[in-house]
C-alpha positions as CSV (number, residue, x, y, z in Angstrom):
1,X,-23.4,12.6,-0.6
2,X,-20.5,14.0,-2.1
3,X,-19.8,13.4,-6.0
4,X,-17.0,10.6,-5.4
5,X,-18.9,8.7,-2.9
6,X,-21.6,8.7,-5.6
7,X,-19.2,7.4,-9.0
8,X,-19.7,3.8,-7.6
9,X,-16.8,1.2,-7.2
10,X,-13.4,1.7,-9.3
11,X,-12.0,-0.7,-11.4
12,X,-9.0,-2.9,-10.2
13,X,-6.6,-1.2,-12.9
14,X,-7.9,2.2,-11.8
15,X,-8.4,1.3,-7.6
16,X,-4.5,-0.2,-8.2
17,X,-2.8,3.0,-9.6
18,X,-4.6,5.3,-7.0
19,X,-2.9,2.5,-4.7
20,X,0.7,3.2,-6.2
21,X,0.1,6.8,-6.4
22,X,-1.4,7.6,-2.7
23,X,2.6,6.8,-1.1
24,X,4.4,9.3,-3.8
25,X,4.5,10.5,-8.0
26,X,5.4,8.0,-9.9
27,X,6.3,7.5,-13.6
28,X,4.5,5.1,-15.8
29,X,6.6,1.8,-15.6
30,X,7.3,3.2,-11.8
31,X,3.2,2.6,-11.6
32,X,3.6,-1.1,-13.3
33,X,6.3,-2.0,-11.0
34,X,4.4,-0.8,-8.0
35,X,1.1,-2.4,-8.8
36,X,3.1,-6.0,-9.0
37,X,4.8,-5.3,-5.8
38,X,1.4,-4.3,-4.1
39,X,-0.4,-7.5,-5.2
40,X,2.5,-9.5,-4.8
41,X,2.9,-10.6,-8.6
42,X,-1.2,-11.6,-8.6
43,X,-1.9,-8.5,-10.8
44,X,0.8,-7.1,-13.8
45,X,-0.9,-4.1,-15.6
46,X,0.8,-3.9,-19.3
47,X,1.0,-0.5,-20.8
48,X,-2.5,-0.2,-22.6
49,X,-4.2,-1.2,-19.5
50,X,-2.5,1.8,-17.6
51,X,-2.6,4.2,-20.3
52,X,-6.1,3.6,-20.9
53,X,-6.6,3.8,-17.0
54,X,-4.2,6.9,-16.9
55,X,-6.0,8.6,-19.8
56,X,-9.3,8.4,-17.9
57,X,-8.4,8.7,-14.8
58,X,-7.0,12.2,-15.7
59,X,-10.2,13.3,-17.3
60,X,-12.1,12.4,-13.9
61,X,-9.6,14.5,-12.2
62,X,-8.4,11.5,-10.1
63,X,-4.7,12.0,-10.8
64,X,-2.8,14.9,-12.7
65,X,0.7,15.0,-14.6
66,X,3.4,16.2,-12.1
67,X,6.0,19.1,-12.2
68,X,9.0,16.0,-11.4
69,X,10.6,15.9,-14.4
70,X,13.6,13.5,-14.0
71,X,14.0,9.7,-12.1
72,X,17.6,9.6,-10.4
73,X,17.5,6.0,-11.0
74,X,16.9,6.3,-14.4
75,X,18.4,9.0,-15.7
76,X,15.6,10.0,-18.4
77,X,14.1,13.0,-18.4
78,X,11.5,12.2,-21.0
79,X,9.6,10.2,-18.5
80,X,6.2,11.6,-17.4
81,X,5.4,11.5,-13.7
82,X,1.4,11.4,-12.3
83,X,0.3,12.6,-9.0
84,X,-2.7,11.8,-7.3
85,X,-5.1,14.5,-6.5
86,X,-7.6,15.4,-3.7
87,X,-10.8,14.1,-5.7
88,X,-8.4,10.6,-6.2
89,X,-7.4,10.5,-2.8
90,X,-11.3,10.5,-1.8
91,X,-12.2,7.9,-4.1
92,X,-9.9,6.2,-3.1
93,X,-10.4,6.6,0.6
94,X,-14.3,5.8,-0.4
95,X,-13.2,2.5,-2.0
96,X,-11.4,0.9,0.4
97,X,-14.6,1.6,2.6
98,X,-17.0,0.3,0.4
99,X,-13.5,-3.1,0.6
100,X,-14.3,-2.5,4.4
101,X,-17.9,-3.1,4.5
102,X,-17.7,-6.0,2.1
103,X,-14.8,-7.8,4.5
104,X,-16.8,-6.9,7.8
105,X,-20.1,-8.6,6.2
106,X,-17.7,-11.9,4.8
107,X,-15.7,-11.9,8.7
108,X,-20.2,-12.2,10.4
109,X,-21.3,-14.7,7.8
110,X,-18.0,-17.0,7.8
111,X,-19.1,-19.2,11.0
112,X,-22.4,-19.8,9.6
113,X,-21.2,-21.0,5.5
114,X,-18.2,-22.6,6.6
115,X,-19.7,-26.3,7.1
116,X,-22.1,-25.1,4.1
117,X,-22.2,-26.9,1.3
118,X,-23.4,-25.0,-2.2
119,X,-25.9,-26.3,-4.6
120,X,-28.2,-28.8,-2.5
């Protein structure tokens, strides 16, 4: 079993920015605005969350600081871009399966709870 398989499941904040980073590099508030797209609004990341995740996530080798230097859009060449790497793209690839198993066990056991009734 390979070292990523083995690291356990990924926090949202964390399983989220490998999400926004597996389509393309992307700066931080690029990475904010892409997680809220993604869930639809349901999740907004504010900027300790993701620099904490960042930070981390960079030490674990899941995503690295990228050569892009400048956003067309916004015209600021301060901005730092992050880039997932091959180690993030197999944890992440190994936590949507672990999302897969979980969903295939829900989708068998949904005939049998849905007339259940919890706590008698």
């Amino acid at each position: 079993m390979t070292r990523e398989r083995a690291q356990g499941p990924l926090t949202p904040a964390v399983l989220h920015v490998l999400l926004a980073l597996a389509t393309g590099e992307r700066h931080g508030y690029g990475i904010m605005k892409q997680v809220r797209a993604d869930s639809q609004g349901r999740v907004t990341m504010g900027p300790g969350t993701l620099y904490g995740s960042i930070g981390r996530m960079m030490k674990a080798g899941l995503i690295r600081e990228s050569t892009k230097k400048r956003d067309p859009e916004m015209d600021d060449e301060r901005r730092v871009y992050y880039k997932i790497t091959g180690r993030g793209l197999r944890a992440l690839e190994a936590e949507l399966e672990r999302y897969r198993g979980v969903l295939a066990v829900a989708r068998r056991r949904r005939p049998a709870t849905s007339g259940a009734t919890h706590g008698a």
